[in-house]
N, CA and C of each residue as an Amber inpcrd file, in Angstrom:
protein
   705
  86.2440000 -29.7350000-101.4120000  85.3680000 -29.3090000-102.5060000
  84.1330000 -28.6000000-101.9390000  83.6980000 -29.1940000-100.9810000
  82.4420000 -28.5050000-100.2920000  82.7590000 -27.1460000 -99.6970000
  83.8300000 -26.8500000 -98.7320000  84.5230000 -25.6160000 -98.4300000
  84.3960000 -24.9370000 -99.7130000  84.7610000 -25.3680000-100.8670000
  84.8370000 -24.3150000-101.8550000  83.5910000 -23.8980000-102.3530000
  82.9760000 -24.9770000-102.4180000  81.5530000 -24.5450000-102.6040000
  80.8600000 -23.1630000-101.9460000  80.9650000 -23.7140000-100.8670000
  80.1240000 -22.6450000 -99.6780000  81.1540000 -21.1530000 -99.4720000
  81.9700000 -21.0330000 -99.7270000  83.0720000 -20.1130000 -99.7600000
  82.5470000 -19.1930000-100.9440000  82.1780000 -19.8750000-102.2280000
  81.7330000 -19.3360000-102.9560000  80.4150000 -18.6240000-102.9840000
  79.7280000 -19.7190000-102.5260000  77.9760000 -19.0060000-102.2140000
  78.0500000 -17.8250000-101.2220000  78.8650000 -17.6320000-100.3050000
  79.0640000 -16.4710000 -99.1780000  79.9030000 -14.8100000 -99.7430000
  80.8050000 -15.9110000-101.2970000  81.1680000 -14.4150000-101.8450000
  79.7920000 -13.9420000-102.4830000  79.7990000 -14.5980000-103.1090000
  78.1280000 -14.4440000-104.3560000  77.4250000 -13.8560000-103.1770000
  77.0360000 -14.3780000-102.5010000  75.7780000 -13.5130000-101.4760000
  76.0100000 -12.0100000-100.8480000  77.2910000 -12.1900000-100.4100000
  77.8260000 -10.9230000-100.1370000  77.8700000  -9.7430000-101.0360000
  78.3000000 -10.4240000-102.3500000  77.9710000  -9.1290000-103.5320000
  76.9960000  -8.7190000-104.1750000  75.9070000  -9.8670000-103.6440000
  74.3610000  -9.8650000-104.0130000  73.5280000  -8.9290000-102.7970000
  74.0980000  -8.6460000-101.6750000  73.7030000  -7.8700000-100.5990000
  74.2340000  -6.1130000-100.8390000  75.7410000  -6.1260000-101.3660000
  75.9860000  -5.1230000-101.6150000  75.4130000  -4.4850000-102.8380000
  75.1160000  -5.3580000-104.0750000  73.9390000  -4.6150000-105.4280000
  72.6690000  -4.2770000-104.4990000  72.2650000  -5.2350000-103.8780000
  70.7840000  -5.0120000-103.3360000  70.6860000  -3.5400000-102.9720000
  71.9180000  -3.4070000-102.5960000  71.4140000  -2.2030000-101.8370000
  71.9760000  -0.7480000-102.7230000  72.9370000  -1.3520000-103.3510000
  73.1110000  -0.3500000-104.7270000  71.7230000  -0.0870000-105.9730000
  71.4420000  -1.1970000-106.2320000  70.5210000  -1.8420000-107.2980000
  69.7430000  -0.5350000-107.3600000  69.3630000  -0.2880000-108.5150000
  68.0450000   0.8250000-108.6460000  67.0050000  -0.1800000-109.5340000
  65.8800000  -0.4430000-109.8410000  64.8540000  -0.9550000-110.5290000
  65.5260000  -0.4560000-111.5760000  65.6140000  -1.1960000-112.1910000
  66.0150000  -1.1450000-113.8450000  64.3350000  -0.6090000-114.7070000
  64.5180000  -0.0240000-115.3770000  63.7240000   0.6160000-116.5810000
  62.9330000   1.9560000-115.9890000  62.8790000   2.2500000-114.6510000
  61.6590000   3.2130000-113.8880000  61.9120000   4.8250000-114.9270000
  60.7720000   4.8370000-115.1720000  61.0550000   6.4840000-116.0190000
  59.9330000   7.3260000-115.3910000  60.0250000   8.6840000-115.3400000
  59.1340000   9.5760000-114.7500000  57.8680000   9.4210000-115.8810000
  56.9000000   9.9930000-115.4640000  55.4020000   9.8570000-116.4930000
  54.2660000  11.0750000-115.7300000  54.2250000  12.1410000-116.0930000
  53.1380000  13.0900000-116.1100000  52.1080000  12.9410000-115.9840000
  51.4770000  12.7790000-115.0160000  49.8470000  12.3480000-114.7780000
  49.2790000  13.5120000-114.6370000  47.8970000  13.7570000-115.4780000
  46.7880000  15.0590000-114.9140000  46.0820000  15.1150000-114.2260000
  45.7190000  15.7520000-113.2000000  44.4780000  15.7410000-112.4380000
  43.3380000  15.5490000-112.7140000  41.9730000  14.7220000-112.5250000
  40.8790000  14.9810000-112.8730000  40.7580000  13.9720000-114.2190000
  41.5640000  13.4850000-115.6130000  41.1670000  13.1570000-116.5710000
  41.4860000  11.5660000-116.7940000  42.2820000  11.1020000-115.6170000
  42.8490000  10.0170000-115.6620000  41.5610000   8.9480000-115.7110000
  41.4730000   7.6270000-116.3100000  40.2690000   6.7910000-116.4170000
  40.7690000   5.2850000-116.4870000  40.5210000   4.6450000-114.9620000
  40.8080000   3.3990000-115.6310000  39.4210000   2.6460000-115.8980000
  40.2590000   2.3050000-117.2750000  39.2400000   1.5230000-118.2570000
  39.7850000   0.5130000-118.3080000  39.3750000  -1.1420000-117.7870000
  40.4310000  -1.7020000-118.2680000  40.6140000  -2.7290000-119.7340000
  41.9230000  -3.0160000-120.2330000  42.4330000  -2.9880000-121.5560000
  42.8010000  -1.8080000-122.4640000  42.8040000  -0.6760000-121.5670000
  42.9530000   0.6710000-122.4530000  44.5250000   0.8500000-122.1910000
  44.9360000   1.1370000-123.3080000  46.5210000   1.4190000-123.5770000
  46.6100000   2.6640000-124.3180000  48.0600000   3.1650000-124.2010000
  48.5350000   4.3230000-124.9050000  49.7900000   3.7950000-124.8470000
  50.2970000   4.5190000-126.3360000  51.7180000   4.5850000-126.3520000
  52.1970000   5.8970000-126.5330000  53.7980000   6.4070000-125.9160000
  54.2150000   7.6670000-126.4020000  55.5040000   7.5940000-126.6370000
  56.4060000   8.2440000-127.2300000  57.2400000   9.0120000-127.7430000
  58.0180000  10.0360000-126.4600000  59.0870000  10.0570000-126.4110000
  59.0760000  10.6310000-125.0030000  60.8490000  11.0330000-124.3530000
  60.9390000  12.3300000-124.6410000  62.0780000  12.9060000-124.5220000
  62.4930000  13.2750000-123.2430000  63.3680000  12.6780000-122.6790000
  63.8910000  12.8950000-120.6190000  64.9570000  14.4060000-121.4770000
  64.4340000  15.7140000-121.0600000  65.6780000  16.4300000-121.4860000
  66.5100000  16.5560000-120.1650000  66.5540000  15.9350000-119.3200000
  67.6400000  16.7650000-118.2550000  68.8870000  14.9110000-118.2970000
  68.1790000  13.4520000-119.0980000  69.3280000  13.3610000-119.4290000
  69.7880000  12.7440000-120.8250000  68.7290000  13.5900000-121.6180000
  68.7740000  13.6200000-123.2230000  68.9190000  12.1280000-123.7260000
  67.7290000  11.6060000-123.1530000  67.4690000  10.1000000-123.8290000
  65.6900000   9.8850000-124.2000000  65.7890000   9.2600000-125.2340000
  64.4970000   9.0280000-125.8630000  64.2170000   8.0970000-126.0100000
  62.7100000   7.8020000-125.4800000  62.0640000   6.2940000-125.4590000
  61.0510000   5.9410000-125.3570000  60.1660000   4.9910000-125.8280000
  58.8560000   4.5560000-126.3080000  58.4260000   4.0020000-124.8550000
  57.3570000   4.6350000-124.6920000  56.4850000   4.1280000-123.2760000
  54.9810000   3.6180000-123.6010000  54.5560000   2.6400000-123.2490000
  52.8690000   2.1350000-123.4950000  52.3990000   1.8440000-122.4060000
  51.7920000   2.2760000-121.6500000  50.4760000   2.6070000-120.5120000
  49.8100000   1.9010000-120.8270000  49.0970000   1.0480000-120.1670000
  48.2460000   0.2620000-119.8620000  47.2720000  -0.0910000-118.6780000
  46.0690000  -0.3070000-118.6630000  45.4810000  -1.1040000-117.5070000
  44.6980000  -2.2300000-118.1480000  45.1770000  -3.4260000-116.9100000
  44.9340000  -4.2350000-117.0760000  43.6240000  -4.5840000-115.7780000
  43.6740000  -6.0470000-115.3480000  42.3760000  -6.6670000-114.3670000
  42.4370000  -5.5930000-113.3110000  41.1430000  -5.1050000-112.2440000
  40.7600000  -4.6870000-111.6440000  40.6420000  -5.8310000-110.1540000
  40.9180000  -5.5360000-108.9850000  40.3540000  -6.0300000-107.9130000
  40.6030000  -4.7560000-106.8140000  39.5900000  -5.8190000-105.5310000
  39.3930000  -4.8090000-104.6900000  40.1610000  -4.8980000-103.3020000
  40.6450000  -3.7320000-102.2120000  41.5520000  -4.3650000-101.4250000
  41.2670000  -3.4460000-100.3430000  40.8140000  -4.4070000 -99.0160000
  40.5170000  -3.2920000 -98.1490000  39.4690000  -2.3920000 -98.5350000
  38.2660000  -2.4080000 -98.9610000  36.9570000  -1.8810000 -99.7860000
  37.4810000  -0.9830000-100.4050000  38.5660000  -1.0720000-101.1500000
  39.1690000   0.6590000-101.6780000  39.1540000  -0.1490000-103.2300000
  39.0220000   0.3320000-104.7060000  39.2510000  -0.0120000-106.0070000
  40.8070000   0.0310000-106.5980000  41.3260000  -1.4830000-106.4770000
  43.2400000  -0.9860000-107.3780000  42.1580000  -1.6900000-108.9060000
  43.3990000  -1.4730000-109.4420000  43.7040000  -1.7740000-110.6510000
  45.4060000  -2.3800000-111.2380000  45.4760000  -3.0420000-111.6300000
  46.8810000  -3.6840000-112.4850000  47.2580000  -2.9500000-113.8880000
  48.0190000  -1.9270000-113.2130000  48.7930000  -0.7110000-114.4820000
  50.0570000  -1.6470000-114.9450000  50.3160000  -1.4720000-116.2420000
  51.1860000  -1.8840000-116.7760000  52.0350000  -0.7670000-117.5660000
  53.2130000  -0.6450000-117.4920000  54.2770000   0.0840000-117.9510000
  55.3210000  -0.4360000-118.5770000  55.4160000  -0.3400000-120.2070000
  56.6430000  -0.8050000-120.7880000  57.4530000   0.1850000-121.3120000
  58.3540000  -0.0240000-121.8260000  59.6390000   0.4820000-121.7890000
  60.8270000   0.5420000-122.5570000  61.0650000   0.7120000-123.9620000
  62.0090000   0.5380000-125.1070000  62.4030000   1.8200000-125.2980000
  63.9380000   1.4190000-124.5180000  65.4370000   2.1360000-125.2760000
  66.1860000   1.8090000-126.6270000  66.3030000   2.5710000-126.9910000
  67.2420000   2.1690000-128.2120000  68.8430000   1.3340000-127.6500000
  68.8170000  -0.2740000-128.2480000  69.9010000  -0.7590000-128.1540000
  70.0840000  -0.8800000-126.4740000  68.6750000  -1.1630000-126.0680000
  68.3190000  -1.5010000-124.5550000  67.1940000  -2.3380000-124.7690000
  67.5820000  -3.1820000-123.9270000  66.7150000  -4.4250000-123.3380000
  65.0470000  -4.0780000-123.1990000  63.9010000  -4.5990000-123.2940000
  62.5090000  -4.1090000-122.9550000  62.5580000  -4.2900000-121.3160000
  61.4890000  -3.6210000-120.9080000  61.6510000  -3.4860000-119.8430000
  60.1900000  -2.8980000-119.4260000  59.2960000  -4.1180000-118.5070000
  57.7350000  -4.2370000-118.4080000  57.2840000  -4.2150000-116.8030000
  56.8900000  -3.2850000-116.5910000  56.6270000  -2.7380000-115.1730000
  55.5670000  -3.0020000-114.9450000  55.1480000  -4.1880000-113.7080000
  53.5200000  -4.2960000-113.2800000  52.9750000  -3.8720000-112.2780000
  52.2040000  -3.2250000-111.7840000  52.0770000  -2.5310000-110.2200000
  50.1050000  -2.8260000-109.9770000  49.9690000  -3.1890000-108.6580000
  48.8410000  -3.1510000-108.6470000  48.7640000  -1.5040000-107.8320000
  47.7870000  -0.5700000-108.4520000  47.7400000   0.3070000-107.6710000
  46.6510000   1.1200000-107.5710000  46.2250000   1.8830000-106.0520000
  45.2090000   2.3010000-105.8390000  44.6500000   3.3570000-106.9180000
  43.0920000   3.0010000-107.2170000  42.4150000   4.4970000-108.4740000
  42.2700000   5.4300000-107.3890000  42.7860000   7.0000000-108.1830000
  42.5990000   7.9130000-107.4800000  42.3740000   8.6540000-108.2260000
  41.7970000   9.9470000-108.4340000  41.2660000  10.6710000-109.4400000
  42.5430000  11.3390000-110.3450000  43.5060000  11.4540000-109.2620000
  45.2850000  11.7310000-109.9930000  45.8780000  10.8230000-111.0680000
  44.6830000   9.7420000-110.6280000  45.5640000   8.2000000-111.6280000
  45.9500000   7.1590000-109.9980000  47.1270000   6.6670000-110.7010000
  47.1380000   5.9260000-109.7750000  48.2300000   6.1850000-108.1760000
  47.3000000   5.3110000-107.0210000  47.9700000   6.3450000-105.5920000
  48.8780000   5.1790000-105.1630000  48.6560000   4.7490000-103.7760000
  49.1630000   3.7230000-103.6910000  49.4230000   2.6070000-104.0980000
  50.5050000   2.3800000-103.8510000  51.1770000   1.0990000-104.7640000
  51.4710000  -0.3210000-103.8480000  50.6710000  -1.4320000-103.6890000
  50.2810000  -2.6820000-102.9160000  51.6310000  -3.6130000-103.5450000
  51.7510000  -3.6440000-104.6120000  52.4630000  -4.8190000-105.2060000
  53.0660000  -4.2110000-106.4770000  54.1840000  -5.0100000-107.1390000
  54.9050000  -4.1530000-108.2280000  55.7860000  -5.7590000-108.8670000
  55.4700000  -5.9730000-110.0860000  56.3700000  -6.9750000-110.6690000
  57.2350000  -5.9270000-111.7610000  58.3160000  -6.6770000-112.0880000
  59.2940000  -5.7850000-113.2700000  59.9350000  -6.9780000-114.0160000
  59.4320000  -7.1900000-115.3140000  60.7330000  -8.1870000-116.3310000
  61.1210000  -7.5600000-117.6480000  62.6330000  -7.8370000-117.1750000
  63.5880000  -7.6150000-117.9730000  63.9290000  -8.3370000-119.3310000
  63.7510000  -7.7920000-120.6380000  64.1110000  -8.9780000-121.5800000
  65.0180000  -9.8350000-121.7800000  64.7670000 -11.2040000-121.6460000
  66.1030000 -12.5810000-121.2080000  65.9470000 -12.7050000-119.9560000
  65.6870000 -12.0950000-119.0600000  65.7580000 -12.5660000-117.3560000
  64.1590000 -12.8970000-117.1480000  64.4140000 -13.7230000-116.2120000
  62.4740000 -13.8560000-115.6150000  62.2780000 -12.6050000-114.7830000
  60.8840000 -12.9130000-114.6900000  60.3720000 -11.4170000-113.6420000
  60.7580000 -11.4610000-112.3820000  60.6100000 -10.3540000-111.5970000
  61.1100000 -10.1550000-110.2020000  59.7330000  -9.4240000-109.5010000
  59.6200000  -9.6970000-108.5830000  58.8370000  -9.1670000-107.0890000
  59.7670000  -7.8360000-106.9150000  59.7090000  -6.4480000-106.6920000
  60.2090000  -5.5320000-106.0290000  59.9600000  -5.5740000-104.6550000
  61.1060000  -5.1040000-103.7460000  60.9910000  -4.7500000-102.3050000
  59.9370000  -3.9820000-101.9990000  59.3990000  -4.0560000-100.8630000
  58.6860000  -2.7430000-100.4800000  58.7920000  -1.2030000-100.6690000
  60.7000000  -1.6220000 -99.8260000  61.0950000   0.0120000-100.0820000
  60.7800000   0.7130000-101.1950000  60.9080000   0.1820000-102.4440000
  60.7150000   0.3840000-104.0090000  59.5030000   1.3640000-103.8580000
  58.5890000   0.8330000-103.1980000  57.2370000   1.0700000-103.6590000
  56.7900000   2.7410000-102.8920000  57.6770000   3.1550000-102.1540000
  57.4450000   4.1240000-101.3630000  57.2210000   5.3010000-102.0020000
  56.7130000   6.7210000-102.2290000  56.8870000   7.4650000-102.9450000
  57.9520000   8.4710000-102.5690000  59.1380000   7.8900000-102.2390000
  60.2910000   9.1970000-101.7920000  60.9350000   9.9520000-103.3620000
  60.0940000  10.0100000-104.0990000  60.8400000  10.8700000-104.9150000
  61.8830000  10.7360000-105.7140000  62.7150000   9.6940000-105.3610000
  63.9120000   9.3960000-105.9530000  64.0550000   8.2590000-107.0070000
  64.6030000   8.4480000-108.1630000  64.8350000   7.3010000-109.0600000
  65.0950000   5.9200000-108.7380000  65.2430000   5.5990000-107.6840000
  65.0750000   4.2750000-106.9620000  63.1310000   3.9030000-106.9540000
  62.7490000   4.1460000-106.8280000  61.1800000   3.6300000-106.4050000
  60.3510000   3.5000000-108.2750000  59.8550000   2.7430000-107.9000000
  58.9300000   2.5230000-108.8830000  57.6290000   3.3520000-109.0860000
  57.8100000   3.4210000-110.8830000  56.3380000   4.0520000-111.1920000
  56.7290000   5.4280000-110.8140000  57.2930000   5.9720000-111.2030000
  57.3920000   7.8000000-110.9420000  56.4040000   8.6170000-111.6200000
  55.5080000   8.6390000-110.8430000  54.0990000   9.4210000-111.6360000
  54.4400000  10.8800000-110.6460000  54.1670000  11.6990000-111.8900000
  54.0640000  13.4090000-111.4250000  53.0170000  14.1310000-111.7110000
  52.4730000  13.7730000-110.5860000  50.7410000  14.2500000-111.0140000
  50.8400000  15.8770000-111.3210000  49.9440000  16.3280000-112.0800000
  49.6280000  18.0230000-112.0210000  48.4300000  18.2770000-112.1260000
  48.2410000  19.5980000-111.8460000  46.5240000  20.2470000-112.1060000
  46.4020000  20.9640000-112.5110000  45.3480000  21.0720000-113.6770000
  45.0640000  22.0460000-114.4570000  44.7790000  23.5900000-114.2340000
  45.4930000  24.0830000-113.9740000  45.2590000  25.6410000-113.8770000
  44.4490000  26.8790000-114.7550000  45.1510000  26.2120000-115.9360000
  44.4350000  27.2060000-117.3040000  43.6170000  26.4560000-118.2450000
  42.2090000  26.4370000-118.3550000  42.0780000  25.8070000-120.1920000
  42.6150000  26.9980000-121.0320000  42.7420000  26.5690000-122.2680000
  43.2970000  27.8700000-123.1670000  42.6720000  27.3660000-124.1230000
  42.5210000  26.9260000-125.0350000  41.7320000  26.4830000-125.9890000
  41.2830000  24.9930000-126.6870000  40.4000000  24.7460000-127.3890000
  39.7830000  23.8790000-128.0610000  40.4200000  23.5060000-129.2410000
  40.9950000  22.3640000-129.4660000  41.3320000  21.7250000-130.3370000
  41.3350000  20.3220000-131.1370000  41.3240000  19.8280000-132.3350000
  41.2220000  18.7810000-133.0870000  42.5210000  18.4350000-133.1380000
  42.9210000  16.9040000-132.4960000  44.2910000  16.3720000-132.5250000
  44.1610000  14.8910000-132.9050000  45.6140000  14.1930000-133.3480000
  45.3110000  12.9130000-133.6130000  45.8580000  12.2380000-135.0780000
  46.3890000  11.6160000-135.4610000  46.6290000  11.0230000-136.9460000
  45.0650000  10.4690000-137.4890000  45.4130000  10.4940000-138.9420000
  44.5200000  10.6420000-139.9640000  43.2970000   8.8360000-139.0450000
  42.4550000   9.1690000-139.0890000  41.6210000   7.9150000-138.6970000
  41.2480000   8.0570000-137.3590000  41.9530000   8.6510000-136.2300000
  41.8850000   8.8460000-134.9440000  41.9050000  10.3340000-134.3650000
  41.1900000  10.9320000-135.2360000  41.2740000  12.2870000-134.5310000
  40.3300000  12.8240000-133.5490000  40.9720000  12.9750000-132.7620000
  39.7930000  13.2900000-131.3040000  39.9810000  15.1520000-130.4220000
  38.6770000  15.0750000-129.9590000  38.8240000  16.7030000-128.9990000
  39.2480000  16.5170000-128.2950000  40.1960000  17.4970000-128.0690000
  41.1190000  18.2810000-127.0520000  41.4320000  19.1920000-126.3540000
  41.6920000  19.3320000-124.9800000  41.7940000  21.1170000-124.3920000
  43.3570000  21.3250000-124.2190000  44.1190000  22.2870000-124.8070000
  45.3890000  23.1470000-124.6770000  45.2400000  23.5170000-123.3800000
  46.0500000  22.9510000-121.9560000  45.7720000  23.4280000-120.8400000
  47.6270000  24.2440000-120.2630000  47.4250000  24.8040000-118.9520000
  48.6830000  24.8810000-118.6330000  48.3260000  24.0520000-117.3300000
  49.4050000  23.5300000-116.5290000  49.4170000  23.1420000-115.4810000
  50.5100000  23.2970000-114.7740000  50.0730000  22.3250000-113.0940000
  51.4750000  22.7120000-112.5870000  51.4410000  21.3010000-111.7290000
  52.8350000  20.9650000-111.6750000  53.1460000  19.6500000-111.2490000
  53.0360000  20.0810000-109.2840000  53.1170000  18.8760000-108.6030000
  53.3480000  18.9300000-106.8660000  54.3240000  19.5320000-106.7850000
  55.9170000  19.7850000-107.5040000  56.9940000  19.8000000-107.0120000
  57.1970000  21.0920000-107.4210000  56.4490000  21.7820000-108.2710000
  55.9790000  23.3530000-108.9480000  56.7150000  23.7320000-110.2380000
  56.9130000  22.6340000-111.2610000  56.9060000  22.6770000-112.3330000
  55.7510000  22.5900000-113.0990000  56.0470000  24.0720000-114.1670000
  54.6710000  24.5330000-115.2860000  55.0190000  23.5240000-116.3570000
  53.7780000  23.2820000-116.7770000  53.6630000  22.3670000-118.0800000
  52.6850000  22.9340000-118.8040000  53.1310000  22.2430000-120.0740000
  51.4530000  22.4420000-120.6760000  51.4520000  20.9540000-121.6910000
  50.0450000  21.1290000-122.1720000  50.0270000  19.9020000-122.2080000
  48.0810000  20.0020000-123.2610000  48.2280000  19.0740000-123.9260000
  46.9800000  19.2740000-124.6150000  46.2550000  17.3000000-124.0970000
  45.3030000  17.8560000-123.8150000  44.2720000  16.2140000-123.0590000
  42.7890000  16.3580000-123.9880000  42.2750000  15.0350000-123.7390000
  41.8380000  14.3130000-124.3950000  41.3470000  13.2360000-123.9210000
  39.8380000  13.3340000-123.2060000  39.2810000  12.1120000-122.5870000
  39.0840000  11.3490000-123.4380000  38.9200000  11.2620000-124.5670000
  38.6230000  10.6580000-126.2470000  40.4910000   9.2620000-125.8770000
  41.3290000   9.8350000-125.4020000  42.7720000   8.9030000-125.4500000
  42.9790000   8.3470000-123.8080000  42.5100000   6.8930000-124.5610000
  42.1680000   6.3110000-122.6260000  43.7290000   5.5940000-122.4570000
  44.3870000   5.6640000-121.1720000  43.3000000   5.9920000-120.1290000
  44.1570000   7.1440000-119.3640000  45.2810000   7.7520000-119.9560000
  45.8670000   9.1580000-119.0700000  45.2840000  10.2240000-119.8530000
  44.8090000  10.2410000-121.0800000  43.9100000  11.1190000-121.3460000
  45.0290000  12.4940000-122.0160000  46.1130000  11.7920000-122.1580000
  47.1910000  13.4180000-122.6070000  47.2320000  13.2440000-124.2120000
  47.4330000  13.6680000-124.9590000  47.9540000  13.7090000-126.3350000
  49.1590000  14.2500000-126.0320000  49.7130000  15.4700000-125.6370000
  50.8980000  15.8120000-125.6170000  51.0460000  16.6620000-124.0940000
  52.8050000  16.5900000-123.7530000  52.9980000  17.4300000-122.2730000
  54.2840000  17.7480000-123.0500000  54.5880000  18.8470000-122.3120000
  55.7730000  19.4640000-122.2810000  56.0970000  19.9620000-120.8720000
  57.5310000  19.8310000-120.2270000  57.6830000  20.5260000-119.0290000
  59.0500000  21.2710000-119.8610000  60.5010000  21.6140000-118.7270000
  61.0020000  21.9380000-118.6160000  62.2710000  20.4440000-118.7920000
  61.3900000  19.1090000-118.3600000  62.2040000  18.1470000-117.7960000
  61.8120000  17.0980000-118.9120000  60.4540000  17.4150000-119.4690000
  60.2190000  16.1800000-120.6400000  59.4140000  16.4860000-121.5340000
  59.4120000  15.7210000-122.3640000  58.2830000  15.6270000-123.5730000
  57.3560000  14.5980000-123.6380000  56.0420000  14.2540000-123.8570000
  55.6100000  13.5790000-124.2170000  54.6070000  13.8670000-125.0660000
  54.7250000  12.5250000-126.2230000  53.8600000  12.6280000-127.5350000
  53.1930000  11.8580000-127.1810000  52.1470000  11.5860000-127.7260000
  51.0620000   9.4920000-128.3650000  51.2690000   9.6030000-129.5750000
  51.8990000   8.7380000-129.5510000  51.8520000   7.9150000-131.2090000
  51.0500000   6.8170000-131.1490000  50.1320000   6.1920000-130.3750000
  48.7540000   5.6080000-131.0630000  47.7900000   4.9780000-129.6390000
  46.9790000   4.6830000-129.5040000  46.1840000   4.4940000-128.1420000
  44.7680000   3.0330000-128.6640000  44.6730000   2.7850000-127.6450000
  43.2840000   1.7390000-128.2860000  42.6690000   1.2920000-127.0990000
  42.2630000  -0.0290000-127.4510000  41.8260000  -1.4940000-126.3820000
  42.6020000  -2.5950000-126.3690000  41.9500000  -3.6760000-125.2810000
  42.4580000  -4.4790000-125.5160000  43.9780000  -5.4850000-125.3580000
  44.1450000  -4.2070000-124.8970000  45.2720000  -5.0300000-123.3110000
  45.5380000  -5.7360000-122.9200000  46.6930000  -6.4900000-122.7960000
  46.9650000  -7.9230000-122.1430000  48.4050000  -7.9310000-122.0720000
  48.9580000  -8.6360000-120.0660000  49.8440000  -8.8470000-120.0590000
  51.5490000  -8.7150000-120.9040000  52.3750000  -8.0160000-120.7920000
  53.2760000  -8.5440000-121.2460000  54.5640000  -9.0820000-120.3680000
  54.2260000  -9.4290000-119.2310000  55.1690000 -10.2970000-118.0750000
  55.1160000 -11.5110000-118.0250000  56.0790000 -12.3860000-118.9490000
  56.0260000 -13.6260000-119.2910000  56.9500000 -14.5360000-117.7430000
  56.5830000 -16.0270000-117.6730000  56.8460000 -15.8970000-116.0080000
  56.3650000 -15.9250000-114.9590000  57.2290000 -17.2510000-114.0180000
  56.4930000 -17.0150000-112.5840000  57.7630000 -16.0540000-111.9400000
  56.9060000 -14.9640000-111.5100000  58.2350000 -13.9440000-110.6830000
  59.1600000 -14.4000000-109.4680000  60.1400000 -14.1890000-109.0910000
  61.2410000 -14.5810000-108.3570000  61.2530000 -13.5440000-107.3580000
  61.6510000 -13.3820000-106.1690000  62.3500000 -12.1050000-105.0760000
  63.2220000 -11.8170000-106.0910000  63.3480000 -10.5620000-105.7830000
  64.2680000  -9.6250000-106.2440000  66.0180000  -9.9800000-105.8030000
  66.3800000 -10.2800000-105.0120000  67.7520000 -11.0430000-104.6940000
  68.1230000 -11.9460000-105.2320000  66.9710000 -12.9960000-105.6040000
  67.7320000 -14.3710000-106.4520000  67.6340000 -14.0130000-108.0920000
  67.1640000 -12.5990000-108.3530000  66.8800000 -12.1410000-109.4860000
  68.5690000 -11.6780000-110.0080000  69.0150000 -10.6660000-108.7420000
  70.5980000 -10.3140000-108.8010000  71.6290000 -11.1580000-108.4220000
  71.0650000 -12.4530000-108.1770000  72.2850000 -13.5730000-107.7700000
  72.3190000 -13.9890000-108.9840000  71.1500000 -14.2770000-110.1940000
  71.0080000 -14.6130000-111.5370000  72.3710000 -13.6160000-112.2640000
  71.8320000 -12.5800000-112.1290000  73.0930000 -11.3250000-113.0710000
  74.4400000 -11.4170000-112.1870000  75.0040000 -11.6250000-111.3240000
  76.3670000 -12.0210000-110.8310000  76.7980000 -13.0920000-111.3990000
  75.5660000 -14.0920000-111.6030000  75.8900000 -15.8300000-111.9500000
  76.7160000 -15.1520000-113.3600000  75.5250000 -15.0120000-114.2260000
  75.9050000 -14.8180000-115.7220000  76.4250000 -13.7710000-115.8460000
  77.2930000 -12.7040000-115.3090000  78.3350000 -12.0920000-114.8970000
  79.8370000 -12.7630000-114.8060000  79.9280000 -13.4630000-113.9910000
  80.6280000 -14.4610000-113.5270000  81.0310000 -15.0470000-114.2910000
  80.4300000 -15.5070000-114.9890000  80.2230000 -16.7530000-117.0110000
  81.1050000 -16.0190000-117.8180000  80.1140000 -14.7100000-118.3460000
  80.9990000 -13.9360000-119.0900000  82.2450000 -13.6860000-118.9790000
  82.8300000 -13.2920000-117.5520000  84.4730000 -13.0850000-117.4730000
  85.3820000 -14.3410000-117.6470000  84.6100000 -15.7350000-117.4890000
  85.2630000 -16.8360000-117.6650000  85.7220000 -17.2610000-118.8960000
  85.1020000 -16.3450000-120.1160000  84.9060000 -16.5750000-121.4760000
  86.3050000 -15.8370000-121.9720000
């Protein structure tokens, strides 16, 4: 019985080594950051509306900063990123990460929970900025190139000033995009690239946590989804 036991824990681990290294962070979506307008305030949230056209899926994102500390005399902050697909799980991204006038730079620490699973610790590797849909927090900073004009934006009760800018991302995609230091704390009302859309559908104060949970390593997080994997086919 014990042989079988441990026979078992060595398959489970083995296929928990091979996801590990398959595994991508579940929920990570790209997000348009501007140069220069970004503000952490903290408890300031935004929500948007938000079209991926290159792979034609749409989904509600809310930005957040949360507590402030200091590390190495440099200022992070605790950004929060959530995440609703249609007929998909929520999905709440925590990162402590360095203020930089781009928004946020380096990334020290990163929690992620999944709705029904407890939270997870991400690897390091995660945290790297290689570009690729594997790493967390895909911010695409740009800089303003053009103002073009002055405008009044906003639903009835919240209407705030705005500049119609063009920009251009690091990777040399044009955007444009209308901002708004008045909408804390990325400061966009709307972007458009080639690759996405983003709206706000509403912004405020008052911020708080939504990572319910003491977080786990990320491995005993995917030994959890093999377990109840495992369950299901037994059914």
């Amino acid at each position: 019985m014990k042989k079988t036991i441990i026979a078992a824990l060595v398959l489970a681990l083995a296929a928990g080594g091979s996801l590990l290294a398959e595994q991508k962070v579940p929920g990570q979506k790209p997000l348009v950051l501007i140069d220069g307008v970004f503000q952490f305030v903290p408890g300031s949230w935004a929500r948007y509306d938000i079209l991926d056209k290159q792979k034609n899926e749409t989904y509600v994102l809310t930005f957040a900063i949360l507590d402030q500390e200091e590390k190495k005399g440099k200022p992070f902050s605790w950004v929060e990123i959530e995440v609703l697909m249609k007929d998909q799980p929520r999905v709440v991204t925590r990162i402590l990460a360095e203020q930089t006038d781009q928004g946020p730079g380096e990334i020290d620490r990163a929690i992620v929970q999944v709705q029904g699973f407890d939270p997870f610790t991400v690897p390091k590797k995660y945290l790297k900025p290689d570009k690729t849909d594997d790493n967390v927090a895909q911010f695409k900073p740009a800089k303003i190139v053009k103002k073009l004009e002055r405008q009044t934006v906003g639903p009835p009760g919240k209407k705030v000033q705005a500049w119609k800018v063009e920009a251009v991302t690091e990777d040399g995609q044009n955007i444009k995009a209308v901002v708004s230091e008045e909408i804390l704390p990325i400061a966009i009302f709307d972007v458009e690239s080639d690759q996405l859309r983003m709206s706000a559908r509403d912004w405020g104060l008052g911020a708080k946590t939504k990572i319910e949970g003491t977080p786990v390593p990320f491995w005993l997080w995917l030994l959890d989804q093999i377990s109840k994997g495992m369950s299901e086919e037994k059914k």
